[in-house]
C-alpha positions in Angstrom: -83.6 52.1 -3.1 -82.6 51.1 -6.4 -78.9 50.2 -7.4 -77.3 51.0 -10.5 -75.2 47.8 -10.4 -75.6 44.4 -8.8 -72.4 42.5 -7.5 -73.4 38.3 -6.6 -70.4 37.5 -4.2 -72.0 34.8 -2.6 -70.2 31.5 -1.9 -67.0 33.5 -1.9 -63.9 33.6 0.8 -62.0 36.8 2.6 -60.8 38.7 0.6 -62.6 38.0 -2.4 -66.1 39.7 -1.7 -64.1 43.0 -0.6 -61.7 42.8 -3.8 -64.3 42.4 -6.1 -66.4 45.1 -4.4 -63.9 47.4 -5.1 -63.4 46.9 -8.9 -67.1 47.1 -9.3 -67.5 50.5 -7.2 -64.9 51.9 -9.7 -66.9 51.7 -12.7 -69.8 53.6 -11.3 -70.4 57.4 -11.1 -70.3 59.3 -7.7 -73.5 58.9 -6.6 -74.6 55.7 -7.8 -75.5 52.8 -6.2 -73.6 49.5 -5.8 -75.6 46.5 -4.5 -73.0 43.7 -3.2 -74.8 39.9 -2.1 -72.4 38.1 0.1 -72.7 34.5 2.6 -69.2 35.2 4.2 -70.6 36.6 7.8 -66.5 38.3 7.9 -68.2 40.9 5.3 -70.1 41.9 8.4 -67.3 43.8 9.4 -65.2 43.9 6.3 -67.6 45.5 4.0 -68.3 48.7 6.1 -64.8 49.7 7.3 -63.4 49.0 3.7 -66.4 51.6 2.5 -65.8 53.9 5.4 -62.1 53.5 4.8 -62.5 54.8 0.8 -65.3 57.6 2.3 -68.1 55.5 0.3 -71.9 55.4 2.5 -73.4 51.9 3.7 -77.1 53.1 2.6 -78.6 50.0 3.8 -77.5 46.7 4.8 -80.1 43.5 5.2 -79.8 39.5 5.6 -82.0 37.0 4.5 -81.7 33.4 4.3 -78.3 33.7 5.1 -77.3 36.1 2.2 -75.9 39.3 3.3 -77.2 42.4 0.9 -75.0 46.1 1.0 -76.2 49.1 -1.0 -73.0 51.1 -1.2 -73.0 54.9 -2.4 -70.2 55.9 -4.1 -68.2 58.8 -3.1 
């Protein structure tokens, strides 16, 4: 799936990935796509009930030498 913005949050600390999550899900459209990179393994957790918490959809969530990728759908 393609995202309509890319967020690098890698090497950053709780609560910085989630904070800056959040001001770049609020410049896109309903809809669209957010694709957030992270390494802190809190985001595990953090990153889904922040985006269940605003009604927003974890569309797919992967890991790969040790970077943790979200594609969040906006509500």
């Amino acid at each position: 799936m393609k995202s309509n913005l890319q967020l690098d949050a890698t090497g950053l600390s709780c609560p910085m990935p989630i904070v800056k999550t959040k001001k770049a899900i609020d410049t896109l459209n309903i809809g669209e796509i957010l694709e957030v990179q992270v390494t802190d393994k809190g985001a595990l957790a953090d990153i889904p009930a922040w985006a269940k918490a605003g009604g927003h959809h974890i569309v797919d969530q992967s890991e790969e030498a040790g970077v943790i990728t979200f594609l969040i759908q906006k509500a």
